[in-house]
C-alpha positions in Angstrom: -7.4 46.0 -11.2 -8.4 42.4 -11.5 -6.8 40.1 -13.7 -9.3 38.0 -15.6 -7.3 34.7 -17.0 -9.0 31.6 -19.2 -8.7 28.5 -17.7 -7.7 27.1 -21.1 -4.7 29.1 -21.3 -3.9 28.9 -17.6 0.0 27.1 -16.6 1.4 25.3 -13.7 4.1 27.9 -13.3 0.7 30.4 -12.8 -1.0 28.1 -10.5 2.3 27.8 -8.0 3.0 31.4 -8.1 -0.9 32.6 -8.2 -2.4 29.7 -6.0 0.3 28.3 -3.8 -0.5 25.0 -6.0 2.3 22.3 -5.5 2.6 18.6 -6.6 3.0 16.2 -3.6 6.1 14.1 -2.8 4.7 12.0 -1.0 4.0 8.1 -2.8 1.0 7.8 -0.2 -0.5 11.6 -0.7 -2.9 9.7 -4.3 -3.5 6.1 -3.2 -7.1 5.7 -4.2 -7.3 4.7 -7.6 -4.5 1.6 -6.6 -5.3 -1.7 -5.5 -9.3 -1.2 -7.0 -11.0 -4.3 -7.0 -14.5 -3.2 -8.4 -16.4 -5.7 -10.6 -16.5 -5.5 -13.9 -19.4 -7.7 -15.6 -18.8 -9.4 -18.9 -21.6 -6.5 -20.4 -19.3 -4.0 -19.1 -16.2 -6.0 -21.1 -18.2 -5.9 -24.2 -19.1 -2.7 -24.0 -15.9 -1.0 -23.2 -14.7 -3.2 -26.3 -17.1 -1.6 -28.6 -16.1 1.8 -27.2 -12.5 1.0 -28.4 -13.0 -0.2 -31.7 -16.0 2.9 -32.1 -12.7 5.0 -31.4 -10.1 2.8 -33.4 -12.3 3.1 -35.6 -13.0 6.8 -36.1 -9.2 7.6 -35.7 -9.1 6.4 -39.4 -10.1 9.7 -40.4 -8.7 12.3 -38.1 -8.6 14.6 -36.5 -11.1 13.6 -33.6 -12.1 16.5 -31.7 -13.1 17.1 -28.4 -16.8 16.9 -28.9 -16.6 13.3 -30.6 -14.2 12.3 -27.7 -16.9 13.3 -25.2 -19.5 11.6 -27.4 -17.7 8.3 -27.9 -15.8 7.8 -25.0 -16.8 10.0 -22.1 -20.0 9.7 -22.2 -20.4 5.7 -22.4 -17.4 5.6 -19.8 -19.5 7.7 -17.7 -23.0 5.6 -18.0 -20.9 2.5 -17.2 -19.9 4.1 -14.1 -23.5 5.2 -13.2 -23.1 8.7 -13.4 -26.2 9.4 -15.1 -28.3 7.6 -11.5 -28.9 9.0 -8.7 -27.3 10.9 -6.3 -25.3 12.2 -9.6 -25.9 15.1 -11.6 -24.1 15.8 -14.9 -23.5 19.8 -15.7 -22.0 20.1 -19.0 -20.1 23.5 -19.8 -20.3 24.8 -16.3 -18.9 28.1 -16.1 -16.4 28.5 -12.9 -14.6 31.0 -11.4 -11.6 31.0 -8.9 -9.9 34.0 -7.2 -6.3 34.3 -6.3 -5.0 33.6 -2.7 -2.4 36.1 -2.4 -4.7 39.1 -3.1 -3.3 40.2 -6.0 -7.1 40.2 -8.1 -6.6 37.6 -10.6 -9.2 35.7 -11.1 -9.5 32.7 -13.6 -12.4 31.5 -15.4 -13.4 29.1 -18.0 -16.4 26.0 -18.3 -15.6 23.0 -17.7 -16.6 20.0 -20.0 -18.4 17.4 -18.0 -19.3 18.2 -13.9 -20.5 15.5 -12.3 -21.9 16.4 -8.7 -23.9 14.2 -5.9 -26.3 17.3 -4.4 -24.2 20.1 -4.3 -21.1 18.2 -3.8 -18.4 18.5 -7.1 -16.8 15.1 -7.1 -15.0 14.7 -10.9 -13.8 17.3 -13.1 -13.4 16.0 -16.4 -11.4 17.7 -19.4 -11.7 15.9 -22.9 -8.9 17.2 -24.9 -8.3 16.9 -29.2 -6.3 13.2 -29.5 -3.4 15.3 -30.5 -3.1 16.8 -27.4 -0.9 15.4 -24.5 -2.2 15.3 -20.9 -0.4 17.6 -19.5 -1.8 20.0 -21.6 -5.6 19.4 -19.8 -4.0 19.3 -16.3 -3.6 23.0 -15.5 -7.2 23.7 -16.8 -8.5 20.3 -15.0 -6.6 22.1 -11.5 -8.2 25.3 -12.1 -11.6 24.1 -12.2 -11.1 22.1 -8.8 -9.5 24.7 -7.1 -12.9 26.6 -7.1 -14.9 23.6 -5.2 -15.7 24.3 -2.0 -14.5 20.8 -1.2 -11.6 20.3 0.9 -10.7 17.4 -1.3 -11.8 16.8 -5.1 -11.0 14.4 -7.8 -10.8 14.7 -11.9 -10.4 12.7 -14.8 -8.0 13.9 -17.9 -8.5 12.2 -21.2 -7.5 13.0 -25.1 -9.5 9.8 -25.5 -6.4 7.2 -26.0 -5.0 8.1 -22.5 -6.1 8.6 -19.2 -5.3 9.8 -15.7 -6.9 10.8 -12.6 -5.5 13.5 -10.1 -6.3 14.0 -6.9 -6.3 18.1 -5.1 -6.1 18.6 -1.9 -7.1 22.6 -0.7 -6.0 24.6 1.9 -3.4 27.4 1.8 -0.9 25.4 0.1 -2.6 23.2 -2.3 -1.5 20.1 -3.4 -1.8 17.5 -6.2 -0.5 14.2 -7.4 -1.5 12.3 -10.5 -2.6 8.3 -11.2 -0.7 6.9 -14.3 -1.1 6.4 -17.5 -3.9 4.3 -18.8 -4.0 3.5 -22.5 -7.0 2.8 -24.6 -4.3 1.1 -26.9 -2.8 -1.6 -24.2 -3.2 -5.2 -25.3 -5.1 -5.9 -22.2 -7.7 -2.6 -22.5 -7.2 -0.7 -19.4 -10.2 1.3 -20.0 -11.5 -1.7 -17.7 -9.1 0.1 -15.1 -10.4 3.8 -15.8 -13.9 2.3 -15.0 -13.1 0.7 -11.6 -11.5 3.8 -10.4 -14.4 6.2 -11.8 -16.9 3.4 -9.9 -14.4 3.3 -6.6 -14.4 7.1 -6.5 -17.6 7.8 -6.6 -18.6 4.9 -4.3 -15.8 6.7 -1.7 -17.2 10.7 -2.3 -21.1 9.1 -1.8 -20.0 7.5 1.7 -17.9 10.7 2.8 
């Protein structure tokens, strides 16, 4: 009989026992969002300071939900980044599906918020969670999704829309992951300047692979 679970609901602990899913050890296994050097113009200063203070802003009267994290941060983040030129393709509320390694017919499914893809290629994962909501609550849903690219190697974005992080998942029998840190929408300095270098670096690196 096949199992049928909801992404959203999915754990780590049912990942590692269902998927063979580890986190890496190694310090060297995520090293691509370190060290990025991208440009970032003065526009793309003042814009990412109007997205903060749009968000500061609407944070006066919470809660702020998924869709108006999507809507005020996502989706500028993601213009600035040039996600919505070619070779990308944005795929909101794809539905995906992945199947158990160890035979055992479980099979979890759920729709991810924002796909981007260059042709057929998946190359973020992105999982906008309620501001109240840590992380590591979007990171078993965020591996879930990945796990069913049919790419050896794919990377995602989690966000509650003050914090961010990138992971990186690598597939093959044993699958493994490793996360970025922290970035705050809240740090003196703005390190959503940060999230956008990485988001242009990493889809500069997937277009050239």
């Amino acid at each position: 009989m096949v199992q049928v679970l909801q992404a959203s609901k999915v754990t780590l602990s049912q990942l590692r026992q269902r998927f063979n899913v580890s986190e890496a050890e190694n310090p060297q296994f995520f090293t691509e969002w370190v060290g990025v050097d991208s440009e970032v113009s003065q526009a793309d200063l003042a814009a990412i300071a109007r997205i903060r203070s749009n968000f500061k802003y609407l944070l006066e009267e919470p809660p702020l939900l998924e869709e108006a994290v999507k809507m005020v941060v996502l989706s500028r983040l993601l213009d600035l980044a040039e996600f919505y030129q070619p070779p990308f393709r944005i795929r909101p509320e794809a539905v995906v599906e992945v199947s158990s390694t160890d035979g055992d017919g479980t099979t979890i499914r759920g729709a991810v918020d924002v796909l981007v893809v260059s042709g057929q290629l998946w190359v973020l994962a992105i999982e906008a969670k309620m501001t109240t909501f840590s992380l590591n609550v979007a990171l078993p849903q965020a591996l879930s999704y990945m796990l069913a690219s049919s790419q050896p190697v794919t990377f995602g974005l989690l966000t509650n829309g003050a914090e961010f992080a990138f992971v990186k998942l690598e597939k093959g029998d044993s699958p493994q992951f490793a996360l970025s840190r922290t970035f705050s929408l809240y740090a003196p300095a703005n390190e959503l300047a940060e999230v956008l270098k990485i988001l242009r670096h990493l889809g500069q690196q997937l277009i050239s692979d």
